[in-house]
C-alpha positions in Angstrom: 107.2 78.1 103.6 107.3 80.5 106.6 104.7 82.4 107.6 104.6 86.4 107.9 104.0 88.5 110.5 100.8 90.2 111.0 102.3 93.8 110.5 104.2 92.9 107.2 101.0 91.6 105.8 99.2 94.7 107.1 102.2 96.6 105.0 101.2 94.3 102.0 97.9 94.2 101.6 98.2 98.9 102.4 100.3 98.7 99.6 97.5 96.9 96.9 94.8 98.6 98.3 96.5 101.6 96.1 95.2 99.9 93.3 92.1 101.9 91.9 93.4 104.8 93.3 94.7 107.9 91.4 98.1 109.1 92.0 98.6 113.1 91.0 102.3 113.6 91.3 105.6 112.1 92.9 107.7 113.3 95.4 111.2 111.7 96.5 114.2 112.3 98.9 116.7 111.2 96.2 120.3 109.5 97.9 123.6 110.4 95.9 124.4 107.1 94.7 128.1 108.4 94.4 129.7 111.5 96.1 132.0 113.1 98.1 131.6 116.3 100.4 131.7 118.9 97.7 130.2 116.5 95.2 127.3 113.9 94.7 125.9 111.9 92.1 122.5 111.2 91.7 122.6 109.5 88.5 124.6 108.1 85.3 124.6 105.5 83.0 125.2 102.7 85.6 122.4 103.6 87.2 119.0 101.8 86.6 116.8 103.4 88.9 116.2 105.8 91.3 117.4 105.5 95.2 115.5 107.2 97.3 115.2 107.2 101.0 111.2 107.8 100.3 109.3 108.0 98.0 105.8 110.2 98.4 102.9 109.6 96.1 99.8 112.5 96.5 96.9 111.0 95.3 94.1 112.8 93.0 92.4 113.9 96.5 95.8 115.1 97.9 96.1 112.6 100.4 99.7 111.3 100.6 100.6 108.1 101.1 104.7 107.5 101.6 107.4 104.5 101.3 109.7 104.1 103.3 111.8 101.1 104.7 111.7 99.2 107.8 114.4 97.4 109.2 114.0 93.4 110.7 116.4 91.4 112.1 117.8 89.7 108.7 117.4 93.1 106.3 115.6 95.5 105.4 111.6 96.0 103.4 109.6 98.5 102.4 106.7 99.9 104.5 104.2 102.2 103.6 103.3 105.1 105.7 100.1 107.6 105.6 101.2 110.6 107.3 101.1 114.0 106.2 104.0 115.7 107.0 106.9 116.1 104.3 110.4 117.9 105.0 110.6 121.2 103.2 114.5 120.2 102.5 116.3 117.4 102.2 118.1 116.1 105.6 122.0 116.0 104.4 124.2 116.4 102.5 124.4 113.8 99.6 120.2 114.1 99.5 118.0 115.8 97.4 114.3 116.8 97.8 112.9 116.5 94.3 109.7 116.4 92.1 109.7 113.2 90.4 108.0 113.6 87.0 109.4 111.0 85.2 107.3 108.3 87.6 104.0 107.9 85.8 100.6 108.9 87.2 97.0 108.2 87.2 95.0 105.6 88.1 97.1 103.0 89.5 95.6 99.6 87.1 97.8 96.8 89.3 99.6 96.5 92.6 101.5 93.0 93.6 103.5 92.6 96.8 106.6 90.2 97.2 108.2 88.7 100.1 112.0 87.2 99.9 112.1 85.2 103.1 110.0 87.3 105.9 111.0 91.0 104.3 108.7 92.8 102.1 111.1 93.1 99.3 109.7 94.3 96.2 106.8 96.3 95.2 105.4 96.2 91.7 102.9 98.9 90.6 101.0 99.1 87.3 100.2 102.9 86.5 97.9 103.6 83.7 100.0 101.4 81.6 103.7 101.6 83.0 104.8 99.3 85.4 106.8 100.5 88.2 109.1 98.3 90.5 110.0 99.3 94.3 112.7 97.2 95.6 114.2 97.5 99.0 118.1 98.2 98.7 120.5 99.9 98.3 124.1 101.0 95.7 127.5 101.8 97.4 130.7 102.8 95.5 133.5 100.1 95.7 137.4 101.1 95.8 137.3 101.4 92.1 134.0 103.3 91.4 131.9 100.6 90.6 128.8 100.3 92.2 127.8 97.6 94.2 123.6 96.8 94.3 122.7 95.6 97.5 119.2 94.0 97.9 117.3 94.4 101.1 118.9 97.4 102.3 117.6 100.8 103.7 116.8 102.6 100.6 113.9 102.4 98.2 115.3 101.7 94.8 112.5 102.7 92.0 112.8 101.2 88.8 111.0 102.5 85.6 111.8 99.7 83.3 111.7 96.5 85.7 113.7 94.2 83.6 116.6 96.9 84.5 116.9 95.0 88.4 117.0 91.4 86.6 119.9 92.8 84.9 121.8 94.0 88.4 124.5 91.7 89.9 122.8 92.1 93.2 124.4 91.4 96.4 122.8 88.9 98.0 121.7 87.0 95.1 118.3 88.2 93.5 116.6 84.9 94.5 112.5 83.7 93.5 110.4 85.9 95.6 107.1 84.8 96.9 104.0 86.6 95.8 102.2 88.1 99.3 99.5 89.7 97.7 98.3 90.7 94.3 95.4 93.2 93.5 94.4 94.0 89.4 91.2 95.1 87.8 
């Protein structure tokens, strides 16, 4: 079993430590998971989840705490990141800047971190009740239309109902990931 760096564990164990805490509202920059020039999609019935570039959680005492992705030789994980400026309007085209009220908040009951290989790969929150998976990747459009789910790529994929990204045909492989760090009541 291979041992992590010292900065992805410092990403892990920054990511539990938002258990107890109370998050107040979402925020995301929202990728068109689909799209063309004069046209994007952001959702549809092939679509599980949410894919974001970040994601931005405010917590009950407005502080914001933000996930993002890092990129490592073999991939890419999720990092977290405490800073407290936010773009007024999405970067591109094919990006939104949205609200996110469908993510649940309050106090945030459970936080787990998972590793596949060296990459901080998935995320898994419990927020007064509803869990909430993060997963670093990422869906591209094939020839045909289809989309093709690509795990630890350079977007942060948010899933509301977790079972939804065992259900994925992901590219690589979904493969047993190895609990980092787990913090619950």
């Amino acid at each position: 079993m291979a041992m992590i760096g010292g900065w992805v564990q410092r990403q892990a164990s920054a990511l539990v430590a938002l258990q107890g805490q109370n998050v107040g509202s979402w925020q995301g920059i929202e990728m068109a998971v689909r799209g063309d020039d004069a046209h994007f999609e952001f959702g549809g019935p092939d679509v599980p989840c949410l894919q974001l570039l970040t994601l931005r959680m405010t917590l009950a005492d407005n502080s914001p705490v933000v996930v993002t992705t890092y990129q490592d030789d073999d991939g890419f994980g999720l990092a977290i990141d405490t800073c407290s400026t936010w773009p007024s309007e999405a970067p591109d085209a094919g990006y939104r800047l949205r609200a996110l009220p469908e993510l649940p908040t309050g106090r945030v009951q459970e936080a787990s971190t998972y590793l596949d290989g060296d990459l901080l790969a998935e995320v898994m929150l419990r927020v007064e009740g509803r869990e909430l998976l993060l997963v670093a990747g990422e869906a591209d459009e094939d020839h045909s239309g289809r989309l093709v789910w690509h795990r630890l790529d350079e977007s942060v994929l948010v899933f509301t109902r977790p079972g939804d990204a065992e259900a994925i045909p992901w590219v690589p492989a979904r493969t047993p990931l190895r609990l980092i760090e787990r913090k619950c009541p």
